[in-house]
N, CA and C of each residue as an Amber inpcrd file, in Angstrom:
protein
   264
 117.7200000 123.7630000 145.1920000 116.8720000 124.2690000 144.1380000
 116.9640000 125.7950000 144.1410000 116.8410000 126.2140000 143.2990000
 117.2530000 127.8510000 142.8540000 115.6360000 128.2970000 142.7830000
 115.3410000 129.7270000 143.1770000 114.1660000 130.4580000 142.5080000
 113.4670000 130.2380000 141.3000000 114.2390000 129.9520000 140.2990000
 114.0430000 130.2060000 139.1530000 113.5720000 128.7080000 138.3450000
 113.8620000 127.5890000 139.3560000 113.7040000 126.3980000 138.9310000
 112.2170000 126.2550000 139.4420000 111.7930000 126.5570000 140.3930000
 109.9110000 127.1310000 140.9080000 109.1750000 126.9270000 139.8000000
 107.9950000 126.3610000 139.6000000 106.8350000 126.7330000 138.5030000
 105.9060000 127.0810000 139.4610000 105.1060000 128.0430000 139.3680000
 103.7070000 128.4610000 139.8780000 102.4910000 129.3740000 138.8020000
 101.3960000 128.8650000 139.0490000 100.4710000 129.5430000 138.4730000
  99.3190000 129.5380000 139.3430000  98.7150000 130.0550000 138.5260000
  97.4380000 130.0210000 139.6450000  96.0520000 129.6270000 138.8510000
  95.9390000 128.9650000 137.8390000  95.0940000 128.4250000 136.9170000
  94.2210000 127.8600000 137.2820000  94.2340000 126.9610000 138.3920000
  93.4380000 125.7310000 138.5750000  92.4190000 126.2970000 140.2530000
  92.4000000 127.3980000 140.3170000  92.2030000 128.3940000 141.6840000
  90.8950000 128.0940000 141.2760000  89.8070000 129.0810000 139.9590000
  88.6320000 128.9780000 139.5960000  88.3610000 130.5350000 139.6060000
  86.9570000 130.4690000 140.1490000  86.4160000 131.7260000 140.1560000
  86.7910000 133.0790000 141.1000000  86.8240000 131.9050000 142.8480000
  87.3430000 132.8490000 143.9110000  87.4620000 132.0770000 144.4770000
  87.9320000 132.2950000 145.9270000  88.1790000 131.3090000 146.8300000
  87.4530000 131.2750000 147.6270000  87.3630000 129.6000000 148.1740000
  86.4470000 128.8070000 148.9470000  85.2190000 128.4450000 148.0200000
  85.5600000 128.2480000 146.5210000  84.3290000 128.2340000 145.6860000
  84.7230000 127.0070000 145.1760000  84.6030000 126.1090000 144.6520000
  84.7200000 124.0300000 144.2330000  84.7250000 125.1000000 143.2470000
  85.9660000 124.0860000 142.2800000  85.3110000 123.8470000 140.5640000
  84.9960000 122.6040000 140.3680000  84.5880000 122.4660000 139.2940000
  84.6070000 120.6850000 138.8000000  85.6750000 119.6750000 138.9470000
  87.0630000 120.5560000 138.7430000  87.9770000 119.3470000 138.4260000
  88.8890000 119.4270000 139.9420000  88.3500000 120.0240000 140.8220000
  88.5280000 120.2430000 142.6260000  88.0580000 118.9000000 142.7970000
  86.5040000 118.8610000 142.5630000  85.3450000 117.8160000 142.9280000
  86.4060000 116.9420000 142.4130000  86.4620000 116.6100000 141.0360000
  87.3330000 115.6890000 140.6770000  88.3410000 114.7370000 141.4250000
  88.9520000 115.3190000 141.6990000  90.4810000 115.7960000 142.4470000
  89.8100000 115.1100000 143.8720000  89.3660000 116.0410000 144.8090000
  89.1300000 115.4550000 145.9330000  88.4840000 113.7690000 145.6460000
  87.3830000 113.3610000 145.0450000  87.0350000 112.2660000 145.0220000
  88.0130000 111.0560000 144.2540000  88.3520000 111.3750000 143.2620000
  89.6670000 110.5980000 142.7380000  90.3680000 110.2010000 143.5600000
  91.2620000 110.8650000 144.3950000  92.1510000 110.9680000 145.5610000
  91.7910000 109.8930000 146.9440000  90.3200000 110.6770000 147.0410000
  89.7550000 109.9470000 148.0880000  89.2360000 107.9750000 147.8630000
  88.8210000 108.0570000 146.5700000  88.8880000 106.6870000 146.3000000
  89.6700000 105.6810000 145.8340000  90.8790000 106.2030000 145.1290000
  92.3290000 105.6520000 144.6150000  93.1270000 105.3970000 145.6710000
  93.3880000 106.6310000 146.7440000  94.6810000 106.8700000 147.5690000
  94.5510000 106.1150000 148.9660000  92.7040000 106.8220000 149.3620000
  92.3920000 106.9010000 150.8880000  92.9480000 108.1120000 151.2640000
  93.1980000 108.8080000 150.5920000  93.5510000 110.5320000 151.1930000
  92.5250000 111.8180000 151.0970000  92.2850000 112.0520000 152.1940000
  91.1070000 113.4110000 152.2800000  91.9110000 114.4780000 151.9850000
  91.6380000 115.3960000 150.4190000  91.7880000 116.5560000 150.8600000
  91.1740000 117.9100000 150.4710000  91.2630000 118.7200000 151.4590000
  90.2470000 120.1030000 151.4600000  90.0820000 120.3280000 150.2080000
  88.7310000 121.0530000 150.3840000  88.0910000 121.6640000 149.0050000
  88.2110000 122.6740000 148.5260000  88.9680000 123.6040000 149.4950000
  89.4610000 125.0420000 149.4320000  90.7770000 124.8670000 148.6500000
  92.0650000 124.4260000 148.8720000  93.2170000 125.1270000 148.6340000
  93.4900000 123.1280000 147.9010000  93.9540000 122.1120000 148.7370000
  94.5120000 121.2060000 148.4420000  94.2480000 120.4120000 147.4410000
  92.3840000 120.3550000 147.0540000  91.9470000 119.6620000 146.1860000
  91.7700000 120.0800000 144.9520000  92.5620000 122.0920000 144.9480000
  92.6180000 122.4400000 143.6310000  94.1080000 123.0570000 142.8680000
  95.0850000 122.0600000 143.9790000  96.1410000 121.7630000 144.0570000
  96.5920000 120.5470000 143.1190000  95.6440000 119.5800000 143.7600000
  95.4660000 118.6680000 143.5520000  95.0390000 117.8710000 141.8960000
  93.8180000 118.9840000 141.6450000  93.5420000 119.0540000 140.2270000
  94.5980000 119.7170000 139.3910000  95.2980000 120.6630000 139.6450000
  96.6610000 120.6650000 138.7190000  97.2570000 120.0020000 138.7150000
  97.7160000 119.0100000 139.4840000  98.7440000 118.1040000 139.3810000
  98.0400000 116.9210000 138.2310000  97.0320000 116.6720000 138.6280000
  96.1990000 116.0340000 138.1380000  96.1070000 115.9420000 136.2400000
  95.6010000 117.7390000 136.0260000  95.6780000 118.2570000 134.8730000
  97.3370000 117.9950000 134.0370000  98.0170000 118.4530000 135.1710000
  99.5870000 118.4870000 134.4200000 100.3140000 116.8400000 133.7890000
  99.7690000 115.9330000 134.5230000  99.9300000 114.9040000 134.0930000
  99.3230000 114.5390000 133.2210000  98.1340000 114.3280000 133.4340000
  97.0530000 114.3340000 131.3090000  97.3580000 114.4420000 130.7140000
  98.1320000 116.2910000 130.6440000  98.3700000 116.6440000 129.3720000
 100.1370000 116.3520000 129.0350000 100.5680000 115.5590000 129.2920000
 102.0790000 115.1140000 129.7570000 103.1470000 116.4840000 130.0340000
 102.2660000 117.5000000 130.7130000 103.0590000 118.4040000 131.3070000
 104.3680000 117.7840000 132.3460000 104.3050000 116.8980000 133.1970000
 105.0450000 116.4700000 134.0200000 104.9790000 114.7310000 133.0950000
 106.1330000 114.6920000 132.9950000 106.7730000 113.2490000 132.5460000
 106.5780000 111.9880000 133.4420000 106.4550000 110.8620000 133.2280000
 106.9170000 109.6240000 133.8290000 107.6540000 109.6410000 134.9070000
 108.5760000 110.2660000 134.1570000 110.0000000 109.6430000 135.2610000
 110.3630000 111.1030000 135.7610000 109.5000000 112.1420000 136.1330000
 110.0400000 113.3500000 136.9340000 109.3630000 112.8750000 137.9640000
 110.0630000 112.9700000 139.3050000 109.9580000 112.9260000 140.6890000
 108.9640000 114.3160000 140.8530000 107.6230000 114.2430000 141.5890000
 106.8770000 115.1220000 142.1000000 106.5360000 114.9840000 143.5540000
 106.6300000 116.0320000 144.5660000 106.7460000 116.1510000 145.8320000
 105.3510000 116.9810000 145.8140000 104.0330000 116.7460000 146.6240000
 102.7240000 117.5390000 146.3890000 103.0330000 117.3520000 148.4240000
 102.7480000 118.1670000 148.7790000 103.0050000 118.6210000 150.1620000
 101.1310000 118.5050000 150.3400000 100.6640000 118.2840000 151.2010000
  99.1090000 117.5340000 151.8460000  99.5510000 118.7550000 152.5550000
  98.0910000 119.2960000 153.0780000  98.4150000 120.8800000 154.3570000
  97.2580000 120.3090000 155.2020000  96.4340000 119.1370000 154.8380000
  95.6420000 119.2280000 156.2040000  93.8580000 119.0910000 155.3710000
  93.1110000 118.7760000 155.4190000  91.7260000 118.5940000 155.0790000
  90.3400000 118.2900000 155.7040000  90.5060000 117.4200000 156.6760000
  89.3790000 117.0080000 156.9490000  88.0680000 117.6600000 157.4160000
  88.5910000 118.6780000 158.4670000  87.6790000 119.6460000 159.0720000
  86.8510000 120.4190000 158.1930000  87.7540000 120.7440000 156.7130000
  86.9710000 121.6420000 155.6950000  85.7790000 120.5820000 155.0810000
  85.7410000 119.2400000 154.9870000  84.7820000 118.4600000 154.3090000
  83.4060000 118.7750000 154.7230000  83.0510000 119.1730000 156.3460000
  81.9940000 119.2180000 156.9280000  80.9410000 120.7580000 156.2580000
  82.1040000 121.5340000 155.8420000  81.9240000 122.9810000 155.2680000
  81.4180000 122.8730000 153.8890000  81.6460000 121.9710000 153.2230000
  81.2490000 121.7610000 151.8480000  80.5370000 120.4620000 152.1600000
  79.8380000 119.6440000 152.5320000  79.5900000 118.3130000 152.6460000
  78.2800000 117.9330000 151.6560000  77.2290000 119.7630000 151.5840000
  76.1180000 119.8270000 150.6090000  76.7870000 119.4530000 148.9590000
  77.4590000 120.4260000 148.9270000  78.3690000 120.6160000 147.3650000
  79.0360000 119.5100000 147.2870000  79.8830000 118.7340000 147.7780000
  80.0960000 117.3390000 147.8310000  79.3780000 116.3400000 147.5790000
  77.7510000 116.4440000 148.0510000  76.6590000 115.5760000 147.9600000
  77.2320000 114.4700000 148.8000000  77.5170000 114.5980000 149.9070000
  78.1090000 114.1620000 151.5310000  76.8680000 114.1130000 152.3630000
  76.0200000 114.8640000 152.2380000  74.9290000 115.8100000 153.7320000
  73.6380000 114.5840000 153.4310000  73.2480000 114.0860000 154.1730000
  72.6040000 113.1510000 154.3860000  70.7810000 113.9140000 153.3990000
């Protein structure tokens, strides 16, 4: 793959970081109840919601092969668990 074949944006970030948007929340719970996959609320689950978004809007096709690389989550759930509506 060449440089130039790369897409990146940074759209689906929100306000600042370590802050949920809606379609994060989304994203993480979708994931978590479809897949069985936890992931963070910081970086992966608004990763996650782009991929998410890009497919909706048939940004990414059917039949294009997508590779979403997981970095790790669980430990961050306990950090957000209020905003989650997790916390007993």
């Amino acid at each position: 793959m060449r440089p130039e074949e790369i897409y990146n944006e940074d759209t689906y970030v929100g306000d600042r970081y370590g802050v949920m948007t809606p379609a994060c929340r989304e994203a993480l719970k979708l994931v978590a109840k479809t897949e069985a996959i936890i992931l963070d609320p910081v970086y992966t689950s608004k990763a996650m919601a782009g991929l998410i978004d890009h497919i909706r809007r048939k940004k990414i096709a059917e039949n294009q092969t997508v590779v979403f690389l997981h970095t790790g989550g669980t430990p961050a759930l306990f950090a957000y668990a209020e905003d989650l509506a997790l916390a007993p």
